[in-house]
N, C-alpha and C positions, 0 to 999 in steps of 0.2 A: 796588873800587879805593880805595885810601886817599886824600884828596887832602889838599894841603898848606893850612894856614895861610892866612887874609888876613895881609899884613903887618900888625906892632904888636901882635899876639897870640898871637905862638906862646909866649909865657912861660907866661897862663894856660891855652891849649888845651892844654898840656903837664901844668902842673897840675893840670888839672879831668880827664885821664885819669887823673894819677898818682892823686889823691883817690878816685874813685871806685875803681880796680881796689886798693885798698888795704885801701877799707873793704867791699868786696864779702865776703862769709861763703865759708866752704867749703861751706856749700849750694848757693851759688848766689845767694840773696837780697841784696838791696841795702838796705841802710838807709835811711831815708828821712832821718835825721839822727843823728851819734853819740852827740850829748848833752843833744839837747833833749829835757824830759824827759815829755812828754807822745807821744812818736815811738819811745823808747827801745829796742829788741828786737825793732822790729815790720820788717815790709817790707809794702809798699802792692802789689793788681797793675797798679793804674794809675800812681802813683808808679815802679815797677818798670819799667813796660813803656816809659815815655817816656825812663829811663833806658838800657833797653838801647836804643832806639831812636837815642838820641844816642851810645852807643858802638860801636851797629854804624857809623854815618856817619863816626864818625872813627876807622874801622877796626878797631874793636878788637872781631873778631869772635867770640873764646872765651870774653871776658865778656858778651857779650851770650848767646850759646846758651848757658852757663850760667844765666844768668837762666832762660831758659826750658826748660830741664831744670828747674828749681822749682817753675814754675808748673805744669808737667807731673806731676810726683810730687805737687803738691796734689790737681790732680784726680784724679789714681792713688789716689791715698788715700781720697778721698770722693766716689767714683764711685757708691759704693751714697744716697749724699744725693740728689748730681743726678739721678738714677734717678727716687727717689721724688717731687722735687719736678717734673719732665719729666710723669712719671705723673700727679700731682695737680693739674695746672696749670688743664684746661679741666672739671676735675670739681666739684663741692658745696663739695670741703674743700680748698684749695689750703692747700698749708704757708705760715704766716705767715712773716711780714718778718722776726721775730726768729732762724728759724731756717733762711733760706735761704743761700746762702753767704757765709760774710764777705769783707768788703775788702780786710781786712790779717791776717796770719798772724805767729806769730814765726819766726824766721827757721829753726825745726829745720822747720815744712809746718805746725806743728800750731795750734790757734784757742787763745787766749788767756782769761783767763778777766776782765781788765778791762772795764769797761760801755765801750761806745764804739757811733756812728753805724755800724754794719757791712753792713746790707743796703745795697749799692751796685753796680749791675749795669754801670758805666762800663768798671772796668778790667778786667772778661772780655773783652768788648770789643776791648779797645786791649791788654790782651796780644797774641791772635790775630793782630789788623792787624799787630802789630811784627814779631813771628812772622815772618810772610807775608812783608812789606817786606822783611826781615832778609836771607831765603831770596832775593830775586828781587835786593837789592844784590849779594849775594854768591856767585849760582848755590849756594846751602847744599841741602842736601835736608830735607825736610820729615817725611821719615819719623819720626823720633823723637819726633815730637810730635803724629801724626796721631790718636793716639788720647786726647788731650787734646781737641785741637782740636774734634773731634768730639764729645766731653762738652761741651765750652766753648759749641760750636753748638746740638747741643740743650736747652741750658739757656737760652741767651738767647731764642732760635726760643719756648719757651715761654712766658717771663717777662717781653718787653721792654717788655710793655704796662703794667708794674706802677709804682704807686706805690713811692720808695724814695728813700733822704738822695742831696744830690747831691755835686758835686766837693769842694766842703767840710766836710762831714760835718753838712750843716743841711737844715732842711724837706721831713724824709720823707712828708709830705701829698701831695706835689706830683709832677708829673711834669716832670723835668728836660729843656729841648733838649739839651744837652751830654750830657747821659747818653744821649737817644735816638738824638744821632751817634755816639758811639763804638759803640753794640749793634750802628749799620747799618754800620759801615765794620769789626768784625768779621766781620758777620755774612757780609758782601761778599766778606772776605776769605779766611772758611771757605768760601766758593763757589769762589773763584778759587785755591786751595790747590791744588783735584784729589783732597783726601783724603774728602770726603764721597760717602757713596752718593747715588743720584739721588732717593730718599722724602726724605732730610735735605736736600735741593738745595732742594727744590718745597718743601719748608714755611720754610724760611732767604729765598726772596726772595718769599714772602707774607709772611713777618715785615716784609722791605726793604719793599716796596712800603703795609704800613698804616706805616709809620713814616713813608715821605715825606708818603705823606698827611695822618697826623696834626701833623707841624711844618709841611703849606703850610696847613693849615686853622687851627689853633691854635696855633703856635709861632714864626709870622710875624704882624709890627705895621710897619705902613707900611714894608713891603718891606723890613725885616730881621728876624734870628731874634733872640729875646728870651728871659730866664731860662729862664721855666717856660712852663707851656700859658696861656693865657689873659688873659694879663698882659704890659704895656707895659714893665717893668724891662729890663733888660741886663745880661749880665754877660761881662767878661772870655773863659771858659771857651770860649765859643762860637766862638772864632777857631778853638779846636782843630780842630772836624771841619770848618773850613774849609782848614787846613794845620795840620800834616802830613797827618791823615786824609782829608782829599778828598771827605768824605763830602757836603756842599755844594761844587757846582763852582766853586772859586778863581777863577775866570776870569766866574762866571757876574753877573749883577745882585742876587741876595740878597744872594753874598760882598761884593758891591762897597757894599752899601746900611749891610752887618751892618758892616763896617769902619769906615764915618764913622764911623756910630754911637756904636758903641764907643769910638772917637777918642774922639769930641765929646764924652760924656759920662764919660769914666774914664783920658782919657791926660792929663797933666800935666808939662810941662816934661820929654818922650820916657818918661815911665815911665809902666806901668800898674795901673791899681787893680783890684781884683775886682768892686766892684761897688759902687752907693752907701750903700745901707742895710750897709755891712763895718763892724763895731764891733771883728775880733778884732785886736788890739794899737792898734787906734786903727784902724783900716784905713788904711794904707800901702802904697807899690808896689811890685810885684812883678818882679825879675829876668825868671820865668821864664816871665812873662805878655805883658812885653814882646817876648820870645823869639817867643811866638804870633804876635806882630804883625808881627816881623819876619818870620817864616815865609809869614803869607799874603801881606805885599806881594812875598817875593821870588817867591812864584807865581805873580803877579802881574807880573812884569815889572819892578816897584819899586826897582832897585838901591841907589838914593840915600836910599830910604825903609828896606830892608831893613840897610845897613849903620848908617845911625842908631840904629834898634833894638838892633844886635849892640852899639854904641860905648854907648850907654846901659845895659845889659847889663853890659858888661865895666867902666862906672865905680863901681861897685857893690862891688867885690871891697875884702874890707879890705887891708891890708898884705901879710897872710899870704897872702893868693890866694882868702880861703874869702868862696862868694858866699852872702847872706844868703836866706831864705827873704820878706822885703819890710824896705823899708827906709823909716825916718821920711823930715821937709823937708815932707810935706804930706800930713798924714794926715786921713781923711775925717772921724772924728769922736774926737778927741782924749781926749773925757772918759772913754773906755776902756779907754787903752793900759794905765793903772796897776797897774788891777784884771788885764790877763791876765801882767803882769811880775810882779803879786804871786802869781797862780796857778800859771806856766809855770816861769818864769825869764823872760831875756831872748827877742828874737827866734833863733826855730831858725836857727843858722849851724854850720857849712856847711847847705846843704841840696843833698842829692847832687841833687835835682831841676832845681833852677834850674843850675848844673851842665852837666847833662846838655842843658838847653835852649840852653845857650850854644852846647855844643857842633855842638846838630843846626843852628841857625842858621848856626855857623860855616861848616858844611860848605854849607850852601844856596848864603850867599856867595860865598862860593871856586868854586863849581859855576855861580853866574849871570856871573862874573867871567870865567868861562875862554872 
């Protein structure tokens, strides 16, 4: 079911569909921004997946299967990779980092040949979940995609334990939380599909199960989840697999602990930052991070916390409608910004992501409201 609007926003929820179904490929792939030029050609699967995610919510269910008719012909396409790297995974020679599957594709399926952080196991992940979610908003059938999904499964099932870059393409040493919730709330979600046989069942929730393990053992610091393993940081990212993904219970005391948290050390005047130690453009806050925030407190019960989020969100937008990928007023460490405006350009705007998070907020709203 489509649902309508909060009042005060249907001007941009209208344009943040029109933007995205505009700039969507006739592959299917979504941009992750048209002009910023470090983004340029490429489509993200996790950038992608929280996209279709937000246009399946506000109904726009052909661009979203679209989407994943993409992600599906990727892995159609280098089914014999995941093969190999499934095969080598618990043996002497595992395939290295550099050559397992990348993050972002251009947008014909095919790997690019720019240097970039690519080993990134998140948005297999969080394709699948969208996938999944997509199918159970929309009673959609899943078959077109069951033999992705399946590749998708048995690659994370193999890989989720590995060191690899995390949401923002930094510190492949480390083992990411955020990367490790989104592997489990795919990996949950190839389970609850129906499309997996019962051997790919039984090895997908021994994966779930050492993953919860390993974040309540080392990826929890005084009762919330924190960056990486072993370490007191915080970042942003982590609201994710507490809403939309669900992969920590929303409702539970980590979620509620992981929240201050994050508040307290990275929300600032309703927006929020990535993280402290963020130097890229000066570290500035993020649209689409706030969007997070607003997500877990609407699962949360939060009505008056979640519409703040959405209203800070939505101030954001320039004139033209197009919402920024983070914006200056308080950025963590300023003597940076110069150096990536002299690299990049300006800040990536539009970014169909932030976007896209508006949107899925949007609809949480309208949906805690009814």
């Amino acid at each position: 079911m489509t649902l309508a609007p909060p009042r005060g926003y249907d001007t941009l929820t209208a344009a943040s569909i029109d933007l995205i179904s505009s700039l969507q490929e006739p592959s299917g792939a979504y941009p992750a921004s048209p002009d910023f030029s470090a983004y340029t050609g490429y489509s993200w699967f996790r950038d992608g997946a929280f996209i279709a995610d937000g246009m399946s919510a506000a109904g726009q269910r052909e661009s979203a299967e679209r989407f994943f008719d993409w992600c599906a012909g990727i892995l159609h396409r280098y089914r014999s990779t995941v093969d190999e790297i499934v095969e080598r995974a618990d043996g002497d020679d595992p395939v290295d980092g550099e050559h397992m599957m990348p993050a972002r594709f251009l947008f014909d399926g095919t790997v690019g040949e720019e240097e970039w952080g690519n080993f990134q196991l998140d948005g297999y992940g969080t394709w699948v979940w969208a996938a999944v979610a997509h199918g159970a908003r929309h009673n959609a059938s899943l078959d077109r995609w069951a033999d992705a999904i399946v590749a998708t499964c048995e690659y994370l099932a193999s890989s989720w334990h590995r060191e690899c870059w995390d949401w923002w393409e930094e510190h492949p040493e480390r083992i990411h939380v955020s990367t490790l919730g989104c592997v489990g709330a795919g990996l949950q979600a190839g389970i609850d599909s129906g499309v997996l046989g019962d051997a790919l069942v039984t090895r997908c929730e021994a994966a779930i199960i050492g993953i919860r393990k390993l974040i309540e053992h080392r990826g929890i610091r005084n009762g919330h989840l924190v960056k990486w393993l072993d370490d007191d940081a915080v970042d942003a990212s982590t609201l994710a697999i507490i809403a939309p993904l669900g992969f920590i219970d929303p409702a539970g005391e980590v979620a509620a602990r992981t929240i201050v948290a994050v508040r307290s050390q990275l929300e600032v005047d309703g927006g929020m930052h990535r993280f402290l130690a963020d130097e890229f453009f000066g570290g500035g806050r993020w649209p689409l991070l706030t969007c997070f925030l607003g997500l877990c407190l609407a699962r949360r019960g939060d009505l008056d916390g979640a519409r703040a989020a959405l209203a800070w969100a939505s101030s954001t937008a320039l004139a033209s409608g197009d919402l920024p990928e983070q914006v200056g007023g308080h950025l963590l460490n300023p003597e940076f910004e110069q150096f990536w405006i002299d690299k990049w350009g300006p800040v990536a705007t539009p970014l169909l992501w932030s976007h896209a998070m508006f949107l899925r907020l949007d609809a949480a709203v309208v949906e805690l409201e009814a």
